[in-house]
Legacy VTK file of the C-alpha trace (Angstrom):
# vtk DataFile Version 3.0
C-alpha trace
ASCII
DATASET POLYDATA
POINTS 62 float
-49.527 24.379 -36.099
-46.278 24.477 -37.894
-44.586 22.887 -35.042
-47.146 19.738 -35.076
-45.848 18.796 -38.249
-42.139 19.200 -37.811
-41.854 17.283 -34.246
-42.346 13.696 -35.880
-39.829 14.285 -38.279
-37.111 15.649 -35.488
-38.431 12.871 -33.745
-37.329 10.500 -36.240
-33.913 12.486 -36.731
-33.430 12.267 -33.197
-33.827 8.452 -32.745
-32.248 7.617 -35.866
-28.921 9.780 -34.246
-29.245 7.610 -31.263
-29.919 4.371 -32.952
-26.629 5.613 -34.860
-24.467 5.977 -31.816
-25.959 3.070 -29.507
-25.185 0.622 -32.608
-21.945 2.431 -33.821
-19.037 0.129 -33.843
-16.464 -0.443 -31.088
-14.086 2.664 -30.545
-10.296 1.935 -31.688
-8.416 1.135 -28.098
-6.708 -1.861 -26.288
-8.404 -4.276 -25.339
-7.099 -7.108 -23.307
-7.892 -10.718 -22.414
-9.215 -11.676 -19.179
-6.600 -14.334 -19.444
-4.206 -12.089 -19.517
-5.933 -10.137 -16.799
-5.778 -12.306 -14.279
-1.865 -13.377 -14.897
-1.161 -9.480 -14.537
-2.830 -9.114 -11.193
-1.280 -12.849 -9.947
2.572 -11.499 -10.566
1.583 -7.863 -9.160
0.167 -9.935 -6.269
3.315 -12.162 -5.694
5.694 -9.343 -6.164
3.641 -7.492 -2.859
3.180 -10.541 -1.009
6.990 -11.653 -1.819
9.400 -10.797 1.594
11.885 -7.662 1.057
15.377 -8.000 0.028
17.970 -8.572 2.802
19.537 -5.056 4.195
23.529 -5.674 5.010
23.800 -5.691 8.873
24.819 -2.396 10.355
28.401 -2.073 11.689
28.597 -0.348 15.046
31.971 1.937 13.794
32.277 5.408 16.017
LINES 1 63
62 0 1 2 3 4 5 6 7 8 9 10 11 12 13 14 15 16 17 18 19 20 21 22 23 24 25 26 27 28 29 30 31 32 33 34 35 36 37 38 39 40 41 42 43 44 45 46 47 48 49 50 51 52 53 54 55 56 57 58 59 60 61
C-alpha cells in the first residue's frame, strides 16, 4: 500500500526532471550561421573542382 502513495509523487519528480532537461537552456558550443555555411562548402567546393597545379615537364637525361 505504501508504494500507492509514493508513485505519484516520483511521478511528479520524474516529470518535473524531464521538464527540467527538455526546457534547459542551450549547451555552451559554436554555433555557426547558415550563411556562413554555405560560403564554407562553396570555397571547399571550388578548391576540388579547381584543375591541379602544372607539374614541370620531365627531361629524358640517362
Amino acid at each position: 500500500m505504501a508504494s500507492d502513495l509514493s508513485a505519484p509523487v516520483e511521478t511528479a519528480a520524474l516529470a518535473a526532471e524531464v521538464e527540467g532537461l527538455l526546457d534547459s537552456a542551450e549547451p555552451e558550443g559554436i554555433y555557426r550561421d547558415t550563411r556562413e555555411c554555405g560560403a564554407g562548402l562553396l570555397l571547399l567546393g571550388a578548391l576540388l573542382i579547381s584543375p591541379p597545379t602544372p607539374r614541370p615537364p620531365k627531361t629524358d637525361a640517362r
